[in-house]
C-alpha positions as CSV (number, residue, x, y, z in Angstrom):
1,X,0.0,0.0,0.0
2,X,1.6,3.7,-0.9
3,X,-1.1,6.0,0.2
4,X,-4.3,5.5,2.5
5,X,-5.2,4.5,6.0
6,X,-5.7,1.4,8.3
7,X,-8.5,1.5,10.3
8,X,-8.8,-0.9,13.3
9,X,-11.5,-1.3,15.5
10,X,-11.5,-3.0,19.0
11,X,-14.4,-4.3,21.1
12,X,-14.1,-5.2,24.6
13,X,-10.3,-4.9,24.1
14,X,-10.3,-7.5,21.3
15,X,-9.6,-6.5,17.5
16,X,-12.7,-6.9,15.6
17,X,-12.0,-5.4,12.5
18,X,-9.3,-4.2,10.3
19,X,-10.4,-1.7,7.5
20,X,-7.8,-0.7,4.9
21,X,-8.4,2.0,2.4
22,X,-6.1,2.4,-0.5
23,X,-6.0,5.4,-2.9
24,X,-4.6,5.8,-6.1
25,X,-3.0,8.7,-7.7
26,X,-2.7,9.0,-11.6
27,X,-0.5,11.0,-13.6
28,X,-3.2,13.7,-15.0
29,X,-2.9,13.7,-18.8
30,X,-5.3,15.5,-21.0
31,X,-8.1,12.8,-22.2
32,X,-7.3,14.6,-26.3
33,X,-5.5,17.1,-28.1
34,X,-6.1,19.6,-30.5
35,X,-3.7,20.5,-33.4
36,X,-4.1,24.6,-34.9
C-alpha cells in the first residue's frame, strides 16, 4: 500500500475489524489534443 489509512477497531479490548483504504493517484494527462 503507498497512500491510505488502516483503520482498526477494538471491542471489549479485542480487534474486531481491520479496514484498509487504498488510494490511487494517476498522472493527469489530457483525455485529447487539438492541433491549430
Amino acid at each position: 500500500m503507498k497512500f491510505g489509512s488502516v483503520e482498526i477497531i477494538i471491542h471489549d479490548g479485542k480487534v474486531v475489524q481491520i479496514e484498509r483504504k487504498e488510494k490511487l493517484c494517476f498522472e493527469a494527462k489530457p483525455a485529447f489534443t487539438t492541433k491549430s
